[in-house]
C-alpha positions in Angstrom: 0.0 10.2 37.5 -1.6 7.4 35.6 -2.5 8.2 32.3 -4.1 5.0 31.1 -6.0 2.1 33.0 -7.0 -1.0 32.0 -8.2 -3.9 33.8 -4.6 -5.1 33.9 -2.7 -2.4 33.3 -1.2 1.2 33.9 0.1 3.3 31.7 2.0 6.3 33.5 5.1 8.7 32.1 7.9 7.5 32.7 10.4 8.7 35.6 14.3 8.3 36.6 13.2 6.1 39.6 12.3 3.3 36.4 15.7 2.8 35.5 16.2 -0.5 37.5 12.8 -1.4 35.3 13.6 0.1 32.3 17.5 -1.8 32.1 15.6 -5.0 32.8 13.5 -4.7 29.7 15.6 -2.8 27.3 19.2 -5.1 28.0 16.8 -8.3 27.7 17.7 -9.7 24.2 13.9 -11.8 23.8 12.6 -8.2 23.9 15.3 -6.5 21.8 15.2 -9.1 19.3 13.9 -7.4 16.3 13.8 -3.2 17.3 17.3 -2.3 16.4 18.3 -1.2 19.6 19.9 -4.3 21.2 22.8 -3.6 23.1 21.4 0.2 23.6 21.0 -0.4 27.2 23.8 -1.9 29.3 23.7 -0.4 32.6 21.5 1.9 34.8 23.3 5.0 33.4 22.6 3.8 29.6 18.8 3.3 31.3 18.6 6.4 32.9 19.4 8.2 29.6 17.1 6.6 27.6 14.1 7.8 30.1 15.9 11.7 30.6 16.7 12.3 27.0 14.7 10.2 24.7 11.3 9.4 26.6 10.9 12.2 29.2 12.5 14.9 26.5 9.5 13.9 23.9 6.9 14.1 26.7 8.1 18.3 27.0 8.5 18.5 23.0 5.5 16.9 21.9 3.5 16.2 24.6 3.4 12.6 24.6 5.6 9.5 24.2 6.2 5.4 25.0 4.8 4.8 28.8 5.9 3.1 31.9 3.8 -0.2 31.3 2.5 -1.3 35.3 1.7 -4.8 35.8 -1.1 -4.0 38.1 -0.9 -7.3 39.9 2.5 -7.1 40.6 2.7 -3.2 40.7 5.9 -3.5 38.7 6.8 -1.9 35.4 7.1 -4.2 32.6 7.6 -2.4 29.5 6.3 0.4 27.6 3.6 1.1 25.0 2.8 4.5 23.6 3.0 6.3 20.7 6.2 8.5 19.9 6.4 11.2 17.0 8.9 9.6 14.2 10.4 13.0 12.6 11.7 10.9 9.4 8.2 9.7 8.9 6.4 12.6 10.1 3.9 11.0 11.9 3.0 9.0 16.1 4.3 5.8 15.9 3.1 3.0 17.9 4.9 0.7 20.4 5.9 -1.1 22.6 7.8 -3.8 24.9 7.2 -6.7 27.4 8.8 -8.3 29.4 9.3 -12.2 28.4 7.7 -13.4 31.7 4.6 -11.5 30.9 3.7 -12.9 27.1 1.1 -14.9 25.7 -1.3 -13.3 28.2 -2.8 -10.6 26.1 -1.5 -7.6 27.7 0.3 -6.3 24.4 -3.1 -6.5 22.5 -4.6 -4.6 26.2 -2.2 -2.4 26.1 -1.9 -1.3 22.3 -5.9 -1.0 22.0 -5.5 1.3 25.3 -2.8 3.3 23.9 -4.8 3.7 20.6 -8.1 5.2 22.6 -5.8 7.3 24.5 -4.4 8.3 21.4 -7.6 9.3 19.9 -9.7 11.1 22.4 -6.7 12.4 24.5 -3.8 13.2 21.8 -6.6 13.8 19.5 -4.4 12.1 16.8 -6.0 10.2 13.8 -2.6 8.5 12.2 -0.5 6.4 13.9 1.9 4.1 11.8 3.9 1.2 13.4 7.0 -1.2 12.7 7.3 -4.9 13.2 10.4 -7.4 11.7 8.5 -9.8 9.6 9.8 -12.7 11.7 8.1 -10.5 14.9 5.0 -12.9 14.2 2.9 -12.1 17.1 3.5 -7.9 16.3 2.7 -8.4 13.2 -0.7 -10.2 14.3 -1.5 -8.0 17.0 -1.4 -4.6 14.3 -3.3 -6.6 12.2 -5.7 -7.6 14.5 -6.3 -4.1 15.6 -6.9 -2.6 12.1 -3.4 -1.6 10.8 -2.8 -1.8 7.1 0.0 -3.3 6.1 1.5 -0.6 3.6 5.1 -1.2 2.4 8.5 -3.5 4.0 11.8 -3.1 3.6 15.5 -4.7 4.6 16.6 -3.3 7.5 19.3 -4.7 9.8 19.2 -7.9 7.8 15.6 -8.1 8.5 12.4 -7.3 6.6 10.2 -4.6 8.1 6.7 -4.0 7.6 5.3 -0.9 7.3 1.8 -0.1 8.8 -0.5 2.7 9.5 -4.1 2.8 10.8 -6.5 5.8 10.7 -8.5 6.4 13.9 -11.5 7.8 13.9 -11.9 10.3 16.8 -14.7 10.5 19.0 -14.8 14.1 19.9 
């Protein structure tokens, strides 16, 4: 069931069937780069864990969590985007991955301000924080450019992450 359209894009839960997708993505390093999760994904079992207990087990605990991301041109799954509850932090996080092939188009920035609506009128959440290596330049643009505060950064993994949070106003 689609949860999210845009004129692009499809945002959906994900399912086992996505873990030909989802090992594309995740074992890609361009993607992996700066998330701290490189290496995570080798194979089609490591994939199909990842969707059964990480993504599928947070859509029964919470309710919601990161999305298949459908490239509605090619009808293929891309990446994800969603927000996930962060325990340590206490609060949804956004985010979200693309495949290499399918940057520089705006489809993150589609994608994030979709997830953010969805968010806010569906989850009926009005703080979502977010994560992005310092040398992520066009993450850190795109939560700027969306409203995000920058609020703290930190050394992690030999990298400096920034902190961010944005308040959403919802429109119920």
């Amino acid at each position: 069931m689609i949860l999210i359209d845009t004129p692009r894009l499809q945002m959906r839960e994900f399912t086992l069937a996505d873990k030909e997708a989802v090992l594309d993505f995740a074992s890609c390093e361009k993607v992996t780069r700066y998330t701290g999760d490189a290496g995570r994904v080798k194979n089609l079992d490591d994939a199909a864990m990842v969707i059964s207990d990480i993504w599928m087990a947070e859509y029964e605990r919470v309710g919601y969590g990161r999305y298949a991301l459908i490239h509605k041109e090619d009808n293929k799954v891309i990446g994800f985007c969603g927000v996930k509850f962060d325990i340590h932090a206490n609060a949804p996080d956004l985010g979200y991955r693309i495949l290499p092939k399918y940057w520089g188009q705006g489809l993150a920035t589609e994608a994030v301000i979709s997830a953010l609506k969805y968010a806010r009128d569906v989850l009926c959440l009005d703080k979502i924080i977010a994560e992005a290596v310092d040398e992520n330049i066009a993450s850190n643009k795109i939560l700027l450019k969306l409203g995000f505060k920058k609020v703290g950064s930190d050394m992690g993994d030999g990298y400096q992450v920034n902190r961010y949070e944005s308040f959403i106003q919802n429109s119920k």
